[in-house]
C-alpha positions as CSV (number, residue, x, y, z in Angstrom):
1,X,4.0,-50.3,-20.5
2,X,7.2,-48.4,-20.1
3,X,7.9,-45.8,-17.5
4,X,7.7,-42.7,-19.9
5,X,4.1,-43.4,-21.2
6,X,3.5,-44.5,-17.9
7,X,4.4,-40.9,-16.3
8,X,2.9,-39.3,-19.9
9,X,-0.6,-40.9,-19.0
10,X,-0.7,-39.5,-16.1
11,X,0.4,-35.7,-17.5
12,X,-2.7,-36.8,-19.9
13,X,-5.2,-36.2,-17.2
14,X,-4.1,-33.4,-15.9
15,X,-4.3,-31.3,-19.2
16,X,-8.0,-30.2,-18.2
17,X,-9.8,-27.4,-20.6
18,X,-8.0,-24.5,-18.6
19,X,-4.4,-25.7,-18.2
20,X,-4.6,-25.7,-21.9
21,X,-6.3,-22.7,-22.7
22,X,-3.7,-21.1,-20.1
23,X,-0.8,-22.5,-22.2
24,X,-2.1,-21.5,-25.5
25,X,-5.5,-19.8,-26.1
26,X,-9.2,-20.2,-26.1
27,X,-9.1,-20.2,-29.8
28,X,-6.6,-22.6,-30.4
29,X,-8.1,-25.2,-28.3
30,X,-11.3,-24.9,-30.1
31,X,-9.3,-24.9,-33.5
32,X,-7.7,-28.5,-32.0
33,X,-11.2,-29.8,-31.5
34,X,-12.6,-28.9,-34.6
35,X,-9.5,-30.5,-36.4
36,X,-9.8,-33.8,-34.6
37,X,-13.7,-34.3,-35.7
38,X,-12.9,-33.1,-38.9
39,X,-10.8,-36.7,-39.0
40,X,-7.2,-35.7,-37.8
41,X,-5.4,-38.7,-36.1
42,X,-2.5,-38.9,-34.4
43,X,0.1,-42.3,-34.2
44,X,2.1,-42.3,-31.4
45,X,6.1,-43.8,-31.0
46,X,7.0,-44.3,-27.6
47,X,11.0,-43.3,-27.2
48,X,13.0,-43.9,-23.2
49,X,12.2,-40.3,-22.6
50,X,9.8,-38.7,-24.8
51,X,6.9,-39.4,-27.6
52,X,6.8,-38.9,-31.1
53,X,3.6,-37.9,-32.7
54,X,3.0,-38.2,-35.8
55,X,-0.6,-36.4,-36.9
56,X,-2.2,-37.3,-40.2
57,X,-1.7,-33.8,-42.0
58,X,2.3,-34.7,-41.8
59,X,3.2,-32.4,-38.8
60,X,5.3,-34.3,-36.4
61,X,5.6,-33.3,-32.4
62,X,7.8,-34.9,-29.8
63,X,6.4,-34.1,-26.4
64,X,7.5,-35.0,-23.0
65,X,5.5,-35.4,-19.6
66,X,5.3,-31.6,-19.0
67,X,4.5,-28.4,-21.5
68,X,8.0,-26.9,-20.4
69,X,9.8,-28.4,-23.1
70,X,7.9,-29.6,-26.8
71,X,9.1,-29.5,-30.4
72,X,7.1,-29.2,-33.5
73,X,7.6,-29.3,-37.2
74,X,5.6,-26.4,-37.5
75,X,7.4,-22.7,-37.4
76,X,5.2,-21.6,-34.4
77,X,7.6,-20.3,-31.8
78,X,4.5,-21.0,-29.0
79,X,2.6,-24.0,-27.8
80,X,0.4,-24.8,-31.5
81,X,-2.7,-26.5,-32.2
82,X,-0.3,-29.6,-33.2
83,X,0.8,-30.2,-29.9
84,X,-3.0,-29.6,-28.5
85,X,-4.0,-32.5,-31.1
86,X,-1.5,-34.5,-29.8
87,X,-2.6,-34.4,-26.3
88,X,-6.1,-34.2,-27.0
89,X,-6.4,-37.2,-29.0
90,X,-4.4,-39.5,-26.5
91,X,-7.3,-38.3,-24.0
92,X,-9.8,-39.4,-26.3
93,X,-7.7,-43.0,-26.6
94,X,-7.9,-43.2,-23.0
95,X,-11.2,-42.4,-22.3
96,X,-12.2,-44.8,-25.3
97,X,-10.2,-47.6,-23.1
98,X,-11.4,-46.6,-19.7
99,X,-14.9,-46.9,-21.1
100,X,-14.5,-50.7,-22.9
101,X,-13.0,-51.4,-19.2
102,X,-15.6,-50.2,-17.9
103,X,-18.6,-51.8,-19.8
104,X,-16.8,-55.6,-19.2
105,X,-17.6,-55.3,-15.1
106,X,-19.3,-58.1,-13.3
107,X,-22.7,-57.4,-11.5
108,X,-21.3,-57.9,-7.8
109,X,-18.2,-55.1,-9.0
110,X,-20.8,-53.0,-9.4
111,X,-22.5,-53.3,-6.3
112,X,-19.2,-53.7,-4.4
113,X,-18.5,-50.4,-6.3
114,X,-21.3,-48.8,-5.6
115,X,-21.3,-49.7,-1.6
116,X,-17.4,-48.0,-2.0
117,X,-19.3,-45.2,-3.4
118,X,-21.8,-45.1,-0.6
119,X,-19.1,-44.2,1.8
120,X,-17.1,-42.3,0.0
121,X,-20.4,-39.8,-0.7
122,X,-21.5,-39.5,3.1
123,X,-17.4,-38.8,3.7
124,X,-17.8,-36.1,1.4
125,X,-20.7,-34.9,3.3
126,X,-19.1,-35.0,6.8
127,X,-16.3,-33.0,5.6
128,X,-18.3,-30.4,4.1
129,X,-18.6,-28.9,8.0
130,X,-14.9,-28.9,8.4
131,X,-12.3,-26.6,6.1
132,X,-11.3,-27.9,3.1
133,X,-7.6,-29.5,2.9
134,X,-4.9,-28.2,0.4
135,X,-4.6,-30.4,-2.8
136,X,-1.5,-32.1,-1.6
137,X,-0.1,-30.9,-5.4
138,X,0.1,-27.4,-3.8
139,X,1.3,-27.7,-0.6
140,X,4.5,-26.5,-1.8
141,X,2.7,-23.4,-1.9
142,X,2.9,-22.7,2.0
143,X,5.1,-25.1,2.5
144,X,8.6,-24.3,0.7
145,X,10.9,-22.3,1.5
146,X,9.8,-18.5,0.2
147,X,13.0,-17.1,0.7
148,X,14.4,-20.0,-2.4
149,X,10.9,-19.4,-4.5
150,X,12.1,-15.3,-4.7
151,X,15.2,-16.3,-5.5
152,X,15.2,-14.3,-9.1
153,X,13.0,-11.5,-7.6
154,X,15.3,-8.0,-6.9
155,X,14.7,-6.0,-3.8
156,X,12.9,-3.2,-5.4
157,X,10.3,-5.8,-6.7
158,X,10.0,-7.7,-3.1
159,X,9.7,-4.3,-1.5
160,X,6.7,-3.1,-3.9
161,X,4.6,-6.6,-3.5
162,X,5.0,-6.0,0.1
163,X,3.8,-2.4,0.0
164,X,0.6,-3.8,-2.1
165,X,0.1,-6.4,0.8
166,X,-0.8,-3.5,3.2
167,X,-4.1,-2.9,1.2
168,X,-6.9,-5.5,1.3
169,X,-8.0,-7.5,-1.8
170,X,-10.4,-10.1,-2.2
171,X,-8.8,-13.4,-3.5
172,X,-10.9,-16.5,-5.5
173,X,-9.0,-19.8,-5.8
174,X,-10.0,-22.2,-7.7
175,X,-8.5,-26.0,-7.4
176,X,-8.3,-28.2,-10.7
177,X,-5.0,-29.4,-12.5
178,X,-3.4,-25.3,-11.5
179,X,-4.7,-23.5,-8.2
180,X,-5.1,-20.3,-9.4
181,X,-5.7,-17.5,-7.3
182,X,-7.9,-14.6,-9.1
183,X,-6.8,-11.1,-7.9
184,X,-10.7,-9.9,-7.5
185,X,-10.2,-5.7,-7.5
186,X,-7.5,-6.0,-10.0
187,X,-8.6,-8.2,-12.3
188,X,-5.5,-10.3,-12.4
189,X,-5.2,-14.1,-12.4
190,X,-2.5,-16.8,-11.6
191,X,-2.2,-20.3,-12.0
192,X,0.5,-22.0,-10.0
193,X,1.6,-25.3,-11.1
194,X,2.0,-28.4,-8.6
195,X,6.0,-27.5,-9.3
196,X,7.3,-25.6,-6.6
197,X,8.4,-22.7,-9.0
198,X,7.1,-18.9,-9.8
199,X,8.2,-18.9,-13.2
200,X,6.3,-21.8,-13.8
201,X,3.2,-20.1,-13.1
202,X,1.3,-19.1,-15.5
203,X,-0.3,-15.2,-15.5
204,X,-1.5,-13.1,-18.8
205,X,-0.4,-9.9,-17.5
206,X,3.2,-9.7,-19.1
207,X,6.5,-8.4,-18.1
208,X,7.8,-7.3,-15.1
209,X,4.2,-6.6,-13.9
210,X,2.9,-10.6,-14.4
211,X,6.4,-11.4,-12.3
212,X,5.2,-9.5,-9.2
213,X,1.4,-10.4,-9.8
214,X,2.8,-14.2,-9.0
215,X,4.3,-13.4,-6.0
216,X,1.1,-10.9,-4.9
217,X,-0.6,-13.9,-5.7
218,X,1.2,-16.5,-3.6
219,X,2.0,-13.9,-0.8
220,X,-2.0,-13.6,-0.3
221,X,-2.8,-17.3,-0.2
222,X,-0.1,-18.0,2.0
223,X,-1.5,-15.3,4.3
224,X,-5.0,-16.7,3.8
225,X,-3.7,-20.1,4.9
226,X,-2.4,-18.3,7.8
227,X,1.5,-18.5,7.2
228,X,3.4,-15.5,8.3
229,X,6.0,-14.1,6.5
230,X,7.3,-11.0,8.0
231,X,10.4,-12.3,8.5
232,X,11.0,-13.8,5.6
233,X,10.2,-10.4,3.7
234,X,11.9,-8.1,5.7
235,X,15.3,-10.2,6.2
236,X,15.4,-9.9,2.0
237,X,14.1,-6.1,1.7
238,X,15.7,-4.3,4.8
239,X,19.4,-3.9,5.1
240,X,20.8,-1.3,7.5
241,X,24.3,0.2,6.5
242,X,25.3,3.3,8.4
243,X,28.2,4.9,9.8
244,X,28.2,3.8,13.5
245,X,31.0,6.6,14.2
246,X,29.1,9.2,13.6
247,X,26.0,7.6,15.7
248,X,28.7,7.7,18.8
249,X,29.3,11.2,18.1
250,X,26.0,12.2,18.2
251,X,24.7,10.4,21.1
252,X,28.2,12.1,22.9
253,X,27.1,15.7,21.9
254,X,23.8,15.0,23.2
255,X,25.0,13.4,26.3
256,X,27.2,17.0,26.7
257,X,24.2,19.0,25.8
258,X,21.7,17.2,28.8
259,X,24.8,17.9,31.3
260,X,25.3,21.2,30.6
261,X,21.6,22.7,30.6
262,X,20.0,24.8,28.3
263,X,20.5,28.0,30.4
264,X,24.5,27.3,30.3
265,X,24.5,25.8,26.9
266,X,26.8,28.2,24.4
267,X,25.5,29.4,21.2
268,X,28.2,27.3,19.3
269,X,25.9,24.5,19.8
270,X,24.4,25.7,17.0
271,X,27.3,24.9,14.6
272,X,27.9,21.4,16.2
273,X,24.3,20.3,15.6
274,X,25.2,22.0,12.1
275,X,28.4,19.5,11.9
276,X,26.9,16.7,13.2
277,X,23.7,16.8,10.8
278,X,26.4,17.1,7.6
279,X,28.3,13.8,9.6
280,X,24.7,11.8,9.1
281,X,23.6,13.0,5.7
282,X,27.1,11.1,5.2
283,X,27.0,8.4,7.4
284,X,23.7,6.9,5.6
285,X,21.5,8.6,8.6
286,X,18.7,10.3,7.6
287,X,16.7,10.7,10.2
288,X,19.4,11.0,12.5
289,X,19.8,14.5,10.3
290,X,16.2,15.6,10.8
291,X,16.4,15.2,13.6
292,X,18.8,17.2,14.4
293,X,18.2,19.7,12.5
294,X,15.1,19.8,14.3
295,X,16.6,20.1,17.7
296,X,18.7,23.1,16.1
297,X,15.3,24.8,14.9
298,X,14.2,24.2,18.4
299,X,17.6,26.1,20.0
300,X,17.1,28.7,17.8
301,X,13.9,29.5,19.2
302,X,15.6,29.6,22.6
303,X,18.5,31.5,22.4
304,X,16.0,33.9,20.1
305,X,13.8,33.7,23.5
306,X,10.5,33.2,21.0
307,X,7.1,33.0,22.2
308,X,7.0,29.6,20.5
309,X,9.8,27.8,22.0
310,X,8.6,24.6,23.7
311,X,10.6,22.8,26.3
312,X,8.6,20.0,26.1
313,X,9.2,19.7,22.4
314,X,12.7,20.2,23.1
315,X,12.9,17.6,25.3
316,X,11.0,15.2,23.1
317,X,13.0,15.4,20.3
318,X,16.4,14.9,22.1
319,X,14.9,11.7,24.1
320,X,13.8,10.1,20.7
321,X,17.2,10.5,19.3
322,X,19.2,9.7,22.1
323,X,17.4,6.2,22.2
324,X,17.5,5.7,18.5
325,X,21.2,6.2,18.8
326,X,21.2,4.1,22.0
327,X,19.3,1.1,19.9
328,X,21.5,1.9,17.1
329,X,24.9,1.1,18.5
330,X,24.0,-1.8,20.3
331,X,23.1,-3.2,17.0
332,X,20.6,-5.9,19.2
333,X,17.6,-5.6,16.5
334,X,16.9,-6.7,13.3
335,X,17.8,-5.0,10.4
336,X,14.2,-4.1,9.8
337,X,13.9,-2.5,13.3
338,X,17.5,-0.6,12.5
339,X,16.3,0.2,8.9
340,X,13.0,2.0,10.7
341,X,15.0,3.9,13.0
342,X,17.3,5.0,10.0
343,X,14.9,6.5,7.7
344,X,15.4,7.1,3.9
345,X,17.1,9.9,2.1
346,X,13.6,9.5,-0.9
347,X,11.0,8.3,-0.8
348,X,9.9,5.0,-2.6
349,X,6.9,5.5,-4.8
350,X,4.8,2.5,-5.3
351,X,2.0,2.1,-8.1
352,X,-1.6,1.3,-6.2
353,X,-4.2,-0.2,-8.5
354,X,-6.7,1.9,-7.2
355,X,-7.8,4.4,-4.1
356,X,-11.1,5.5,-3.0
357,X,-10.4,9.5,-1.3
358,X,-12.5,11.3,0.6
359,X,-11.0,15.3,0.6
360,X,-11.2,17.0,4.2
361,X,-9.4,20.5,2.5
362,X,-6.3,21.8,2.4
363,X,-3.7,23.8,4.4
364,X,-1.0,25.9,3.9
365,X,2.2,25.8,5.6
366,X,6.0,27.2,5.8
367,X,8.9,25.7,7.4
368,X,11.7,27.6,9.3
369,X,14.4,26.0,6.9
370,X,12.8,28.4,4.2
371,X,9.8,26.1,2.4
372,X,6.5,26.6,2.0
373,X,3.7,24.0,0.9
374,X,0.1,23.4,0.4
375,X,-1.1,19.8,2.2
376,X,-4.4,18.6,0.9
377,X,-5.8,15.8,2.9
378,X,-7.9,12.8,1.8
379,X,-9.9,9.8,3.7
380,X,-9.4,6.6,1.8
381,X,-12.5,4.2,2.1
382,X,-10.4,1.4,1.0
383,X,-7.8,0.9,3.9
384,X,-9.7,3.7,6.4
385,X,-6.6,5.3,6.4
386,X,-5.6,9.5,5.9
387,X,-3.6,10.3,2.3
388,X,-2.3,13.6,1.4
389,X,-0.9,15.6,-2.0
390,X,1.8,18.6,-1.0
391,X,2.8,21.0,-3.3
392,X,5.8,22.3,-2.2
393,X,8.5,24.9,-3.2
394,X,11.8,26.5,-1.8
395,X,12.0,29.7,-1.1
396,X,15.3,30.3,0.8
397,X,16.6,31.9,-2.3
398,X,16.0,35.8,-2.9
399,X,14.4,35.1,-6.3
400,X,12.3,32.5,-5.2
401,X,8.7,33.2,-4.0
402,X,5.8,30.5,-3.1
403,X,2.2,32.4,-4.0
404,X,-0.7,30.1,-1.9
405,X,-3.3,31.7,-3.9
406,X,-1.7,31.1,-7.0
407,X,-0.7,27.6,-6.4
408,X,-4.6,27.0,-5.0
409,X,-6.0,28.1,-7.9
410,X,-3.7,26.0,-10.5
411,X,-5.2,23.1,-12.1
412,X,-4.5,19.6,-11.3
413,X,-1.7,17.1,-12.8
414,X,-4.0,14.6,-13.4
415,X,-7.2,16.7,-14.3
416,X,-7.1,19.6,-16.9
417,X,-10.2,21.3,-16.2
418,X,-10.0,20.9,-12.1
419,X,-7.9,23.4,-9.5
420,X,-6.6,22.3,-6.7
421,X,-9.5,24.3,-4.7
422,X,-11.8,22.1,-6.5
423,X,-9.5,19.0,-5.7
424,X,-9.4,19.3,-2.4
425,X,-13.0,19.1,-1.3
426,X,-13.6,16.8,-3.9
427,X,-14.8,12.7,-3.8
428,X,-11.9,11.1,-6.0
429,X,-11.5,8.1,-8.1
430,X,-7.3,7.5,-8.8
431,X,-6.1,4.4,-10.7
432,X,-2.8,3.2,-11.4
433,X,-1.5,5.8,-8.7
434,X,1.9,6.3,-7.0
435,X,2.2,6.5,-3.5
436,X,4.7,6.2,-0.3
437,X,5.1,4.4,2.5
438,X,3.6,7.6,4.3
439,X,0.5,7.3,2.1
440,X,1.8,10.7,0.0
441,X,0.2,10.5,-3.4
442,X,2.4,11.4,-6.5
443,X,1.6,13.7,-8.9
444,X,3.4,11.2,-11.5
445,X,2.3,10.4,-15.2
446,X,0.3,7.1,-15.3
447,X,-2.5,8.0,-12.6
448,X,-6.4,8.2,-13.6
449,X,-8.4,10.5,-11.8
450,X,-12.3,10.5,-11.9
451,X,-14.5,12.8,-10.0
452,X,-17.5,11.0,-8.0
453,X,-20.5,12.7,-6.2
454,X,-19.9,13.6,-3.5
455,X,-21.2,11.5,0.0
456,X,-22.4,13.8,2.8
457,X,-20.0,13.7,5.4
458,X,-22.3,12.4,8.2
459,X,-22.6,9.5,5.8
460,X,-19.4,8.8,5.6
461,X,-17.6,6.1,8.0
462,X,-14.5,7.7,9.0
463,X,-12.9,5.0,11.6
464,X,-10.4,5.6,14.1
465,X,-10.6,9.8,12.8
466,X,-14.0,10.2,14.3
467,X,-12.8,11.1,18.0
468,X,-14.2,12.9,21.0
469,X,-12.3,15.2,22.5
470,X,-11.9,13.3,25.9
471,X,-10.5,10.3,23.6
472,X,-8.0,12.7,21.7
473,X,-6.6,13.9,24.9
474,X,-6.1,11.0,26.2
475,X,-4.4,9.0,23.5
476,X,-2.1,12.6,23.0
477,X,-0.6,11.6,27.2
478,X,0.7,8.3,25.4
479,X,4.2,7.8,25.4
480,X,5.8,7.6,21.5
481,X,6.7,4.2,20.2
482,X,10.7,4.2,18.9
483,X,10.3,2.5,15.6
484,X,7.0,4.1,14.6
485,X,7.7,7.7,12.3
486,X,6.3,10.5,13.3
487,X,3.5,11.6,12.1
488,X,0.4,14.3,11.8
489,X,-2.3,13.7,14.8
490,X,-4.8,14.0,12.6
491,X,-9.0,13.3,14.2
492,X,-12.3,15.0,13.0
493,X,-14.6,16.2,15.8
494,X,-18.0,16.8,16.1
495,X,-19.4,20.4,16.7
496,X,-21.8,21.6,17.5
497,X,-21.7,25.4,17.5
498,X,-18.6,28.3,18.1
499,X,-19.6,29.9,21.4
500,X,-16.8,32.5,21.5
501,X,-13.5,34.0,19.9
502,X,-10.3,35.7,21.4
503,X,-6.6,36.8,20.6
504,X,-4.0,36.3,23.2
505,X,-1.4,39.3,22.4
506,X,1.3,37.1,24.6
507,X,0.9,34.2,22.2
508,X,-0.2,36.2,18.8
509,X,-2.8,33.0,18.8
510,X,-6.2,33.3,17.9
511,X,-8.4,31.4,20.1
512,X,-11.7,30.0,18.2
513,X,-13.8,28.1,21.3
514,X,-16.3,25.5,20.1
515,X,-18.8,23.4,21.8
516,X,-18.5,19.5,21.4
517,X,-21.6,17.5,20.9
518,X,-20.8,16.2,24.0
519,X,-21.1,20.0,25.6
520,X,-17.0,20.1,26.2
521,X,-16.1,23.1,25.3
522,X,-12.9,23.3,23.2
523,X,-10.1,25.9,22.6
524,X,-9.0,25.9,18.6
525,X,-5.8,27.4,18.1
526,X,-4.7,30.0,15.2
527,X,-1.0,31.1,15.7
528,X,-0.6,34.5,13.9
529,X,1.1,34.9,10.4
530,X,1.1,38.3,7.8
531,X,0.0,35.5,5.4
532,X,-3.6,35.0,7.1
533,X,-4.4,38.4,8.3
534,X,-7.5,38.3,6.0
535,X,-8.2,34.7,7.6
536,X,-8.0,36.4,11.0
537,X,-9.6,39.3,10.5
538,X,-13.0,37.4,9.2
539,X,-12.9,35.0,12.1
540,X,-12.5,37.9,14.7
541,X,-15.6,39.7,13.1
542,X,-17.2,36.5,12.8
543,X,-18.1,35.7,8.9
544,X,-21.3,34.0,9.9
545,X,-19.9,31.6,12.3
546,X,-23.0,32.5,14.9
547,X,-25.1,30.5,12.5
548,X,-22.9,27.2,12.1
549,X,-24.2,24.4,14.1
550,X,-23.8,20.9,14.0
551,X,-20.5,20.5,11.7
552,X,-17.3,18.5,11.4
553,X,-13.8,20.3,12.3
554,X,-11.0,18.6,10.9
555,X,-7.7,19.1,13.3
556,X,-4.5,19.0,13.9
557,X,-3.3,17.9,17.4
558,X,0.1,19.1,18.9
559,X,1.2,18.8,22.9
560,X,-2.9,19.2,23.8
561,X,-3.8,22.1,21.5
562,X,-6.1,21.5,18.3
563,X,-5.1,23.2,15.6
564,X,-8.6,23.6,12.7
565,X,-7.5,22.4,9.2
566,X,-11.2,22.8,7.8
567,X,-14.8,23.0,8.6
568,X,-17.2,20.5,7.0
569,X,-20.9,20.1,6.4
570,X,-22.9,18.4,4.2
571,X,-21.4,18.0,1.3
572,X,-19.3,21.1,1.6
573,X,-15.6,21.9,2.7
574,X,-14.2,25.2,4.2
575,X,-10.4,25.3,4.2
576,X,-10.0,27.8,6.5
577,X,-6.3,29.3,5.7
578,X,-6.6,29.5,2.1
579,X,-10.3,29.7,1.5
580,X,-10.9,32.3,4.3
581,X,-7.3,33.9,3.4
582,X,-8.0,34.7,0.2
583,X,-11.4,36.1,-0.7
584,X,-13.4,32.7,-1.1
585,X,-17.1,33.7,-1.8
586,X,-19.6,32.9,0.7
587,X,-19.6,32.5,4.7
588,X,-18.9,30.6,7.4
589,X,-22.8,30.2,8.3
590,X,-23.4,28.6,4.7
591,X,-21.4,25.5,5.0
């Protein structure tokens, strides 16, 4: 027997049912079968590399020891029910062989076979307590170098896999002639050959999609098989390029700014910040520009001696910066750690096969650099985690204007017949939807939304959100982690009742004290706005708060003070700026 057929032999064996059916189709392997017991032969010529098959209805194939490369005399431009005969009948050969071999064995290589088999079956049986080992055909798969296997895969497509890594799926894998690893919530298969390639492996989903369900798919055994690949990921996704002249200047100003003092600082630190923030936005530094901008807003406050100026908020922001800036121009982390404390000009948008929300309402919101916004919040059940939708607008332009009730009241880009009040206290159902690295959904064409009933919220597991106020306090003293971005302190309380209401005319805040289940009681602050008078005005008078017990506030936490988003009960939301503000029906004491 000559090498080739010796090497073709063993390819034989391992065309099983599937790696066919994966190659071609269901159909066409049935179509092969029926052929062959309908009396289609095949004669086989055995060439250094290759063999030539010639099948009784005059089609000739020349196949190799692998279904990458195969020629046919028929037109078909894919793998044909010719070159499934062709296999299928040399298995048949075989089998016929193996089985004459078979049939000629002496009684004692029977028995000796059968003692073999002995063993081997109570082996079988001891390793049935222990975890099963990897086909030795696969190890490639945790084994080779991932950095080489992406090779042909861009940044943009590395970057999106690994965003889909952050949300748990259920994986199936399946060991025969292809591992394949079933995607279980997307519905998504792929069979990885025992070559140590992705394009080799073989998924139905097409395009651009099937190319990152390989990786997904490889990514998520190898984490499975517990190999980490943080480095390897990050090294090929995150590369930090940034003016480090402009990070000297600013940590310089900031330097001259702590040495001077507030009280002796000159009001043409307002136009350096101003400088320095156009200096980043150029220098590739965008957080570095928020900021500050941010510390700006904050000096504006104090020169403008507002109510609302915070030293500690002050000195928050210009520590956080000075250290980035610190970290940044030593340059002695990686460029993922560099990349975090850089930030991002836009937002990446990633497509999420699907999201289980839970809405906790909506508030409204404007911005001293002249926005204004509706936030709507959601609990995801999938990844226990807090999404949000903003509709935002400028209005730092005379002829622009930004109308909450008008915006509330709109209906929904994904949802023709349901407004945004609707939306927001709603149980939701998205497919194929885009979102960001800070969970914000996108209001983008592609995304399914279907409404579900509603769960009561006491029902409803909400993780690391459901807090006591002690707990909230405490994790509020913490000090801030460098490469974490900032983000909403965001925790749902339990309440029992609202024992009394107040307005401090030094602060212009209302003050909306509630009793914990615990018996704490608990300060909820409103800071004054034109925009919520109506909001203010049925608090103060009370709108049927003496007869709500035993509800959920959903809050905002900033330097100790809790800031109400929404009341819940039930299956019911109050949004307390916009549904209070603006003539909702119905009272507090119905929720």
């Amino acid at each position: 027997m000559n090498e080739f057929k010796q090497k073709f032999r063993i390819f034989v064996k391992l065309c099983t049912e599937d790696f066919l059916i994966r190659h071609a189709n269901k159909g066409l392997y049935k179509r092969s079968l029926k052929d062959m017991d309908y009396g289609v032969s095949v004669q086989y010529t055995w060439n250094a590399s290759s063999v030539s098959c010639q099948l009784s209805d005059g089609t000739l194939c020349t196949l190799e020891d692998t279904l990458d490369h195969w020629a046919c005399s028929c037109p078909s431009d894919h793998v044909c029910k010719h070159v499934l005969i062709s296999i299928l009948y040399y298995q048949r050969e075989q089998q016929t062989d193996e089985d004459a071999a078979g049939a000629n064995k002496t009684e004692v290589e029977k028995l000796e076979a059968g003692s073999d088999e002995s063993s081997v079956n109570s082996l079988g049986r001891a390793e049935e307590a222990v975890s099963p080992v990897i086909d030795p055909r696969f190890r490639w798969m945790t084994e080779y170098d991932l950095s080489t296997l992406m090779k042909s895969y861009s940044t943009s497509m590395i970057e999106e896999v690994l965003f889909r890594l952050r949300y748990p799926e259920q994986i199936e894998i399946l060991e025969d002639s292809l591992l394949t690893v079933r995607l279980v919530r997307q519905d998504i298969e792929v069979s990885f050959t025992e070559e140590p390639s992705l394009a080799k492996a073989l998924c139905k989903v097409k395009q651009t999609a099937g190319t990152m369900a390989k990786l997904e798919a490889l990514l998520r055994y190898r984490r499975q098989q517990n190999v980490d690949d943080t480095e390897a990921l990050s090294g090929k996704v995150y590369e930090a390029k940034f003016s480090i002249q402009t990070v000297r200047e600013c940590r310089g100003m900031l330097t001259g700014m702590l040495n001077t003092g507030l009280a002796r600082l000159p009001q043409t630190y307002m136009a350096q910040l101003e400088t320095l923030a156009i200096a980043a936005h150029s220098g590739n530094l965008p957080d570095v520009e928020r900021s500050l901008r941010g510390i700006q807003g904050e000096l504006q406050l104090f020169f403008n001696r507002h109510i609302r100026f915070s030293m500690q908020s002050m000195l928050d922001r210009i520590t956080k910066l000075y250290l980035a800036l610190e970290v940044l121009e030593q340059k002695n982390v990686s460029a993922f750690k560099q990349s975090q404390l850089i930030g991002s000009f836009r937002s990446k948008y990633f497509t999420v096969p699907q999201l289980h929300l839970y809405g906790l309402g909506a508030d409204a919101w404007e911005t001293r650099s002249g926005y204004r916004g509706i936030t709507y919040y959601f609990y995801c059940f999938d990844d226990q985690e807090m999404y949000t939708y903003s509709d935002v607008r400028a209005v730092y332009y005379d002829d622009q204007s930004f109308s909450y009730s008008e915006h509330y009241g709109a209906y929904t880009p994904w949802l023709s017949n349901v407004t945004f009040r609707q939306f927001a206290g709603e149980e939701l159902q998205f497919h194929t939807v885009k979102v960001n690295e800070d969970r914000r959904l996108s209001s983008g064409e592609g995304a399914k939304l279907e409404l579900m009933t509603r769960t009561k919220v006491g029902d409803v597991n909400l993780g690391k959100y459901l807090q006591d106020v002690s707990s909230v306090l405490l994790e509020d003293s913490r000090v801030f982690d460098l490469f974490t971005p900032p983000k909403e302190r965001l925790a749902i309380l339990r309440v029992a009742r609202i024992v009394d209401h107040s307005f401090d005319k030094q602060t212009q805040n209302l003050i909306l004290t509630v009793e914990s289940e615990d018996g704490e009681l608990l300060p909820l602050t409103f800071p004054y706005s034109m925009d919520w008078q109506t909001m203010f005005q049925r608090l103060e008078s009370g709108y049927g708060a003496t007869s709500l017990e035993h509800f959920y506030a959903f809050v905002r936490i900033e330097q100790s003070k809790f800031y109400p988003i929404s009341f819940l009960k039930g299956q019911q939301v109050i949004s307390l700026k916009m549904d209070l503000g603006y003539g909702r029906t119905g009272r507090l004491g119905r929720l």
